[in-house]
C-alpha positions as CSV (number, residue, x, y, z in Angstrom):
1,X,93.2,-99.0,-79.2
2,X,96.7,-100.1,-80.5
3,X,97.9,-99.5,-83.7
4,X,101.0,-101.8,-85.4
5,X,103.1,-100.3,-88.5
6,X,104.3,-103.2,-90.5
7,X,106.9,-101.1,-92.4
8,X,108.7,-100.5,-89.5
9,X,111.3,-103.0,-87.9
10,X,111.2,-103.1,-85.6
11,X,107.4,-102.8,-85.9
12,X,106.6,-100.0,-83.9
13,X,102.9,-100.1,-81.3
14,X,101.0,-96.7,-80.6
15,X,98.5,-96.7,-77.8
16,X,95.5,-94.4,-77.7
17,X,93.3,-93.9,-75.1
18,X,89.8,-92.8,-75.3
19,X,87.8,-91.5,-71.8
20,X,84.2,-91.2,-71.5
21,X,81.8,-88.8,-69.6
22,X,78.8,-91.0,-68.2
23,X,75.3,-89.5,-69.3
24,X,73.5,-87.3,-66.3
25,X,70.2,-87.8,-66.0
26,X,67.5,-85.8,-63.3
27,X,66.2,-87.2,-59.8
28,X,63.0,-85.9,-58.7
29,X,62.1,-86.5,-54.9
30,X,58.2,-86.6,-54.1
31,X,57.2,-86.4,-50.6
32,X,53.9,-87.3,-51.1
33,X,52.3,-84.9,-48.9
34,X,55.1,-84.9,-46.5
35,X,58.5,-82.5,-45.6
36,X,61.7,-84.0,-47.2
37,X,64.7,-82.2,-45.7
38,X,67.5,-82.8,-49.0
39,X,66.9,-81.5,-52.1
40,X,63.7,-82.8,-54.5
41,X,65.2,-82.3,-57.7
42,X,69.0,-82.5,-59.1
43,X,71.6,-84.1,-61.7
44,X,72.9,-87.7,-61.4
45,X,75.6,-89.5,-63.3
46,X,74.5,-92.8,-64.8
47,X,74.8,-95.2,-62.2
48,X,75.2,-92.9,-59.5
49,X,73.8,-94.0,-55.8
50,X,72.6,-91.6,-53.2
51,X,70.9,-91.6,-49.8
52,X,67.5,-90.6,-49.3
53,X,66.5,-89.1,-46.0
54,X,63.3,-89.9,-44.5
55,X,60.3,-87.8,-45.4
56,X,57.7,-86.4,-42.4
57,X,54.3,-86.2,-42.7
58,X,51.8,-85.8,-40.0
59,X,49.6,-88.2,-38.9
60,X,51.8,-90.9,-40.8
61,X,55.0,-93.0,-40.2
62,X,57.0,-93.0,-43.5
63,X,57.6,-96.7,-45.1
64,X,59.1,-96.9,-48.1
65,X,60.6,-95.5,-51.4
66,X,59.4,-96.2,-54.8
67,X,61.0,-95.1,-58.2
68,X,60.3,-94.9,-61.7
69,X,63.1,-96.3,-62.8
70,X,66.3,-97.2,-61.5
71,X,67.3,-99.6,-58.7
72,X,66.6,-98.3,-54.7
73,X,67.2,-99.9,-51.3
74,X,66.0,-99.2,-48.4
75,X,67.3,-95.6,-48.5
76,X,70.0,-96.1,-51.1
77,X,69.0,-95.1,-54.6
78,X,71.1,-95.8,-57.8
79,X,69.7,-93.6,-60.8
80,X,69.7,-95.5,-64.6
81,X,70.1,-94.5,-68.2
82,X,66.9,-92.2,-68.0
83,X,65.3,-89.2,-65.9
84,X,63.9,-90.7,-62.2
85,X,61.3,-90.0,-59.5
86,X,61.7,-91.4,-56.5
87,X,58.1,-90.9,-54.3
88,X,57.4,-91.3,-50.3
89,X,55.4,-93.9,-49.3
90,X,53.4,-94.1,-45.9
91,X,50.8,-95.8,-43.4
92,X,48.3,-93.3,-41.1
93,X,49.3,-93.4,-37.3
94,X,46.4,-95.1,-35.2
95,X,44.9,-93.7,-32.3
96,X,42.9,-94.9,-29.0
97,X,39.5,-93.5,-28.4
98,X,37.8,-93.2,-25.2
99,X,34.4,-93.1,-25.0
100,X,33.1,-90.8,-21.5
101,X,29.4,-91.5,-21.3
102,X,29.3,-88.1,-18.9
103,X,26.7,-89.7,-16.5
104,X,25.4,-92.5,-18.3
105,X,27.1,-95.9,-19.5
106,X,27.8,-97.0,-23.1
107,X,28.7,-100.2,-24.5
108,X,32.0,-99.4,-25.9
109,X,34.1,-98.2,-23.9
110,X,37.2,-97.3,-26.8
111,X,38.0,-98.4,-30.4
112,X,40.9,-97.6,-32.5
113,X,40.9,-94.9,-35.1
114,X,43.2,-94.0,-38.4
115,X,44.4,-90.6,-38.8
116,X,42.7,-89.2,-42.4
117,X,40.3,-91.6,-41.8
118,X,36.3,-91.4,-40.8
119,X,35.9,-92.4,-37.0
120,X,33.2,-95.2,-38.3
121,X,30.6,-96.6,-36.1
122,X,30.2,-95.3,-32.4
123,X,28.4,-96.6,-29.8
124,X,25.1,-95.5,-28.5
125,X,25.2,-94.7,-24.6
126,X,21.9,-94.5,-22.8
127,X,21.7,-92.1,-19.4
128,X,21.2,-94.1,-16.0
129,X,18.2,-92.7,-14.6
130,X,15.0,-94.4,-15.4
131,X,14.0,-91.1,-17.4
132,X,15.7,-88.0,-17.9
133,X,17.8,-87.2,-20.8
134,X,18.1,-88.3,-24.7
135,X,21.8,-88.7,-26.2
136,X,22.6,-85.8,-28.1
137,X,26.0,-86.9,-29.7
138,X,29.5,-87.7,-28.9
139,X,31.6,-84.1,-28.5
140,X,35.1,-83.5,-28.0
141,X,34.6,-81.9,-24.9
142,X,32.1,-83.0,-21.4
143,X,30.1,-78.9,-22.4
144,X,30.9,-77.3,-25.8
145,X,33.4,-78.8,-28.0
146,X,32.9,-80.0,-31.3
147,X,30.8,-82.9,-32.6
148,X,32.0,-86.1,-33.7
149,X,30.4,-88.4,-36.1
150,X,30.5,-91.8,-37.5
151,X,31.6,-89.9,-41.0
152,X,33.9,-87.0,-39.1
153,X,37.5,-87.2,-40.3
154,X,40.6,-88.1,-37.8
155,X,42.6,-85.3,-37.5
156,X,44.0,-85.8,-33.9
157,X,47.8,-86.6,-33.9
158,X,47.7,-88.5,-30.1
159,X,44.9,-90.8,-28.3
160,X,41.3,-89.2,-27.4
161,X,38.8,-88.9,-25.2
162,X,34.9,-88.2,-26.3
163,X,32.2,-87.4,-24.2
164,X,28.5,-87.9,-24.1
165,X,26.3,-85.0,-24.3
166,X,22.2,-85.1,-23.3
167,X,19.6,-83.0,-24.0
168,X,16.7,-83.0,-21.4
169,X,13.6,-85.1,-22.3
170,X,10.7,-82.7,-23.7
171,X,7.4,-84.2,-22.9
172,X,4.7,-84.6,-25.1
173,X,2.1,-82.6,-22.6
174,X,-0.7,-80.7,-23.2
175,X,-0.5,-77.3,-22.7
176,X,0.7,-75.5,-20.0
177,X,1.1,-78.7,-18.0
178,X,4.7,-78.3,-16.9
179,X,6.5,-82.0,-15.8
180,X,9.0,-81.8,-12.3
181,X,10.3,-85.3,-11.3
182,X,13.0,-86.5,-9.7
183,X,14.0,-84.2,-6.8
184,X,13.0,-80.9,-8.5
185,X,14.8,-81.8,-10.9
186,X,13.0,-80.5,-14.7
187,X,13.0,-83.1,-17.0
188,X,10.7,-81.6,-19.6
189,X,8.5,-78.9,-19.9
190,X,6.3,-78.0,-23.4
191,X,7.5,-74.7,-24.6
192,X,6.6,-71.3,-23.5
193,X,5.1,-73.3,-20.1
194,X,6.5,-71.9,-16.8
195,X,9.0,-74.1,-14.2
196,X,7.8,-74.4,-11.1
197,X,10.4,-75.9,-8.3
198,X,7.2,-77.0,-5.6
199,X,4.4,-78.3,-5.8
200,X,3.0,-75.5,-2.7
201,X,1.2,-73.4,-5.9
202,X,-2.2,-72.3,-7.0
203,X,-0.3,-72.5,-10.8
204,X,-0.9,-75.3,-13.0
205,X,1.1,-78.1,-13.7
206,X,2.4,-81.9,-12.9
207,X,3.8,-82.4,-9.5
208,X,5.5,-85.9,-8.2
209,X,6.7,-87.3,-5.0
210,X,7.9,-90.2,-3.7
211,X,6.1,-91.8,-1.1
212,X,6.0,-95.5,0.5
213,X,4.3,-96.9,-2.9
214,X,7.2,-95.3,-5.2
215,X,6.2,-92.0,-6.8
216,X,2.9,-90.2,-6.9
217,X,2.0,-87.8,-9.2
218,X,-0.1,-84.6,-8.9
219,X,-2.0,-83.0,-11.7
220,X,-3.1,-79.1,-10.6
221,X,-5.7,-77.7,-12.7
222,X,-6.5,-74.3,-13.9
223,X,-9.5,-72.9,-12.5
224,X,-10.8,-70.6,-9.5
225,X,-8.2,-71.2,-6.3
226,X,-6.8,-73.7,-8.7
227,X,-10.1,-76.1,-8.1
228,X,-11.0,-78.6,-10.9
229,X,-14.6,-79.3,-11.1
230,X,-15.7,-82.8,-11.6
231,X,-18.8,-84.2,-11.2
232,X,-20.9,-81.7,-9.9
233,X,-18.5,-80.8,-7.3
234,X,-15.0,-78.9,-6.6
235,X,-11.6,-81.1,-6.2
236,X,-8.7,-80.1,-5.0
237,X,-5.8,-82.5,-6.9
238,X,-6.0,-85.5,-9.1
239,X,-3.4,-87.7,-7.5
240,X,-2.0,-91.1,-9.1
241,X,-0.5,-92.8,-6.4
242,X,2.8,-94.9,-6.4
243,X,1.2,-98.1,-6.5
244,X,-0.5,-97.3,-9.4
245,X,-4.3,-96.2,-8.0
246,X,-6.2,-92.7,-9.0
247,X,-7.1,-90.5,-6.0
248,X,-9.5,-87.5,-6.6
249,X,-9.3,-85.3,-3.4
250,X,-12.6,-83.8,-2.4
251,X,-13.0,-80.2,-1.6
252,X,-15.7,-80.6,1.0
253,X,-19.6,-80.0,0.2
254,X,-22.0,-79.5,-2.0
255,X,-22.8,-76.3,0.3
256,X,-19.1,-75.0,-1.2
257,X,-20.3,-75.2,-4.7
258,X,-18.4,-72.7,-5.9
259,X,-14.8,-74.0,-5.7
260,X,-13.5,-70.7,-3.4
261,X,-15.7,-71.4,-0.2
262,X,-17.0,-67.9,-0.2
263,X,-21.2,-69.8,-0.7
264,X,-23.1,-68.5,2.1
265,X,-22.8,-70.9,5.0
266,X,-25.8,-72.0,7.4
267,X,-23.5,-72.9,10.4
268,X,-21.3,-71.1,12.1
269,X,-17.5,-70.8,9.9
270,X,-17.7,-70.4,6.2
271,X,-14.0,-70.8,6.7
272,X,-13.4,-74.8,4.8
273,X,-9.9,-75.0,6.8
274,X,-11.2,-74.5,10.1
275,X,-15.3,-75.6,10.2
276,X,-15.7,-78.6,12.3
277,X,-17.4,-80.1,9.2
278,X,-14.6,-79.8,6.8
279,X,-13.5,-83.0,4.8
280,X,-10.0,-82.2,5.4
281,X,-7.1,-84.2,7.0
282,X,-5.8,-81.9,9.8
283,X,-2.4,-82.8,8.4
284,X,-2.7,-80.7,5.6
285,X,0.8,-79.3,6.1
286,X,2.9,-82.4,5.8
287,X,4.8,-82.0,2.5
288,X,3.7,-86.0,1.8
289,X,0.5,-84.7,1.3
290,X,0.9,-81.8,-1.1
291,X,-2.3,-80.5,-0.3
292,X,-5.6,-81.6,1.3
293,X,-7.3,-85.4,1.3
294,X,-9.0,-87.8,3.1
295,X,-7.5,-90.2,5.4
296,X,-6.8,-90.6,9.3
297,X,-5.4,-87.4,11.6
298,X,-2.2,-89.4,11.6
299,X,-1.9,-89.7,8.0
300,X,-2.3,-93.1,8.2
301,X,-3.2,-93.7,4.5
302,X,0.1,-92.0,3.0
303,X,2.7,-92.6,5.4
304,X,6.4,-92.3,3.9
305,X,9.5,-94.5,4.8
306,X,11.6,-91.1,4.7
307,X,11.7,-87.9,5.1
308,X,9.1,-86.3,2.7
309,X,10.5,-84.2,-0.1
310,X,7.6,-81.2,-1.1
311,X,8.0,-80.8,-4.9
């Protein structure tokens, strides 16, 4: 401001000079969830400009900062005539899964996940053998672990691997019939039955074995010497062959009614195994057979294309 006095000659000029303070005003930092290493909250002068470091938050990668009011870019941030917040903005980190079908296949074999996000829809794997095992659920770990779900969160920071867990198949068997298949190997047994490893047992129970028609299977009964009576007389085993045929093997004669060969006898022997009239095939130790039945001394009616495996 100048001021002139006219009275004066010569006229005299006085110069004043006014200064101003600029107005402060507050910046608030938000990290949004994340770690923000300067300070959230202090005093600016209007029209002041600061840096903003980059915020860290797991499982994200940081984009952007937005304000309330005045004027930011990139990192740079100029404050305006009022109070500001400045807030961190970010996108979740993606992640590769695996899927490990542990032993049986699965159509998927990975997808890509979000971090804070549900994992979505996972594939269904189905176990290789012909019958065996129902798919229990995809778990963290090959034993153990935790479970995964199509609505589980992603909280894994790097790629990851699932794996395929199987529970054995439980048949739906009458009681105390117990189920081995597959090279002793228990597939399913109804509860409370016992497992039995071979099929060289008076116990009850479902027996297979493969032989040149595929796989047979033996059904043991539960009575005296393990004898199931049928049609006025004793049999020893109720065999379905590979090829698909039913085979009752006969235990003898009517003069063995009784199912344990202890009948008085009117020839020489009440011994079945070793009479000269027994119905058995003099093979009756070959693990093929599993047992006694009728066919040639060679065996010639269940031969096997390998080495027989006694269940």
């Amino acid at each position: 401001m100048t001021i002139k006095h006219e009275t004066a000659y010569p006229p005299v000029l006085n110069k004043v000079d006014y200064n101003y303070d600029r107005n402060r005003y507050t910046l608030t930092v938000n990290a949004n969830g994340g770690t923000y290493s300067g300070s959230t909250s202090q005093e600016l002068k209007y029209e002041q400009s600061i840096t903003l470091a980059n915020p860290i938050k797991t499982g994200y990668n940081f984009t952007n900062w937005t304000a309330t009011s005045g004027r930011i870019e990139g990192s740079s941030f100029t404050i305006g005539a009022s109070d500001a917040t400045v807030t961190a903005n970010y996108t979740p980190k993606q992640f590769t899964v695996t899927f490990n079908a542990n032993g049986g296949s699965t159509p998927t074999a990975s997808k890509i996940v979000s971090y804070d996000s549900t994992y979505g829809d996972l594939p269904t794997p189905t176990y290789n053998e012909i019958s065996g095992y129902t798919f229990k659920g995809w778990f963290t770990s090959s034993s153990g672990g935790t479970q995964v779900t199509e609505s589980s969160i992603v909280s894994v920071t790097n790629d990851q691997i699932l794996y395929a867990q199987w529970n054995p198949v439980v048949f739906n068997v009458p009681q105390a019939v117990t189920a081995i298949i597959n090279n002793q190997t228990v597939k399913g047994v109804k509860a409370k039955n016992p497992i039995f490893a071979t099929a060289a047992t008076t116990n009850e129970g479902v027996y297979s074995m493969a032989d040149d028609y595929g796989t047979s299977y033996y059904y043991r009964g539960a009575v005296t010497n393990n004898y199931v009576k049928f049609g006025g007389f004793y049999w020893r085993i109720i065999r379905i062959n590979g090829d698909g045929s039913l085979r009752m093997i006969y235990d003898g004669t009517q003069a063995w009614p009784n199912g344990n060969g202890q009948s008085t006898f009117t020839t020489s022997g009440t011994d079945r195994f070793t009479h000269t009239g027994k119905a058995w095939n003099t093979n009756y130790n070959d693990a093929k057979y599993v047992g006694w039945m009728f066919g040639g001394d060679n065996g010639s009616t269940s031969t096997s294309k390998g080495a027989s495996t006694k269940k």
